[in-house]
C-alpha positions in Angstrom: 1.7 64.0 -4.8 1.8 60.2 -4.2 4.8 58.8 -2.7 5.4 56.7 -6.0 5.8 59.7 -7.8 7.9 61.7 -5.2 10.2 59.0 -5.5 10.4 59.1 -9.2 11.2 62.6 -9.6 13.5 62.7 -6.7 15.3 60.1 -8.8 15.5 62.7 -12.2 16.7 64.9 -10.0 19.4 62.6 -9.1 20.4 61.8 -12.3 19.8 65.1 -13.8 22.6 66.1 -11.0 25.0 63.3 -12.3 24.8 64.8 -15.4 25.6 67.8 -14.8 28.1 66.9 -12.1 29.7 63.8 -13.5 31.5 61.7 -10.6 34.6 62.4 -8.5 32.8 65.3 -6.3 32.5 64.6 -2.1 29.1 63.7 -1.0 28.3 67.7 0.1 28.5 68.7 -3.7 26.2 66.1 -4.2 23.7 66.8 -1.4 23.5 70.9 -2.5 22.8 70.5 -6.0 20.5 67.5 -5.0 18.6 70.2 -2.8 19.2 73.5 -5.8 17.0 70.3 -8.0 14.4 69.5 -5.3 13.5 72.9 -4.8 12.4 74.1 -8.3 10.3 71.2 -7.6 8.4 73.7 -4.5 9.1 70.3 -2.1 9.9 71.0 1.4 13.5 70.1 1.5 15.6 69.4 5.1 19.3 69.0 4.8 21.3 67.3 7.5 18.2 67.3 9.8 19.0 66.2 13.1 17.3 62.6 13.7 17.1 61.7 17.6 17.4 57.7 18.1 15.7 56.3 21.2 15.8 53.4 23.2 13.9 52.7 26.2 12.3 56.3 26.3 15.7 58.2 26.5 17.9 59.6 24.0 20.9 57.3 22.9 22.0 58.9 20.0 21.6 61.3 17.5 22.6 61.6 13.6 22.1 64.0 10.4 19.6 62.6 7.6 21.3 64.1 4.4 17.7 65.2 3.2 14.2 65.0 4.4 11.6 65.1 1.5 8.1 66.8 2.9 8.8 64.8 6.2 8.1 61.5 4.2 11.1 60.4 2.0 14.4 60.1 3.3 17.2 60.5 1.0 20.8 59.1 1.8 23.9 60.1 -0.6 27.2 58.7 -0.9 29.7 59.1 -3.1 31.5 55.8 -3.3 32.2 52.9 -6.4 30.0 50.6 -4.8 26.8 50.9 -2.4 27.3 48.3 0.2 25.2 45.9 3.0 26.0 48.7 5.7 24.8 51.7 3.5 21.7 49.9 2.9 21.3 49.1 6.9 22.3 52.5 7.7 19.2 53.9 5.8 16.6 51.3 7.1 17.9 52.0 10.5 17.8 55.6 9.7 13.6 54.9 8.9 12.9 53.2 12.1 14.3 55.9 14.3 12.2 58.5 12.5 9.0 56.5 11.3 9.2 57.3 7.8 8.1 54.8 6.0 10.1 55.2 2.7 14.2 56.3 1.9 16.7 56.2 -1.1 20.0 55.2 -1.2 21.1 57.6 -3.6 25.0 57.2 -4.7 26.7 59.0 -7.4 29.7 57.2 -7.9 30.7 56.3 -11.6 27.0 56.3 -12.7 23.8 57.0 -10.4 23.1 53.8 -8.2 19.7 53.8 -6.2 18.4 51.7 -3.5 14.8 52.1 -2.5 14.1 50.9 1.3 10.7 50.9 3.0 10.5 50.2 7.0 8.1 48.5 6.6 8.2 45.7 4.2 6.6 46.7 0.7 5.5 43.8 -1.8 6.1 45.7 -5.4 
């Protein structure tokens, strides 16, 4: 499957998840159903996969992606009325420590808000 169209249906799921769901749930409610979605899909699905950031060769940090997709998309969740400037930094930093090239801000606040980042700049 293309990335194009991983990211689409990723998104469904998302908002097949809202819903469902509605708003008003913490992030983790979010993040399992998210996952129960992704699954009947048959994608490979990592949740709170430990991430190792680097700097200079050694280990300075470490944090929990929310979800890998098949080791290529990474998907951030929040659960907040607004997505804002850090959320959005937070994920592209999140793609330069693992070198995947593509991640979704996914928050499902009052209605579904989505943020697509690339690490690499992407003319679309």
């Amino acid at each position: 499957m293309q990335k194009k169209d991983l990211t689409h249906q990723i998104i469904k799921c998302a908002y097949k998840v809202h819903n469902t769901l509605g708003s008003g749930f913490l992030e983790k409610v979010y993040e399992n159903a998210l996952a129960i979605e992704l699954k009947k899909l048959n994608l490979e699905v990592k949740i709170q996969s430990p991430v190792s950031v680097y700097y200079d060769d050694e280990v300075v940090g470490e944090y929990f992606a929310d979800i890998i997709i098949n080791n290529e998309i990474i998907i951030e969740l929040k659960a907040v009325s607004e997505i804002s400037k850090i959320h959005e930094v937070q994920l592209v930093n999140y793609l330069q420590a693992t070198k995947i090239d593509i991640g979704l801000l996914i928050n499902f606040g009052e209605s579904v808000q989505i943020k697509r980042k690339y690490r690499v700049y992407q003319n679309n």
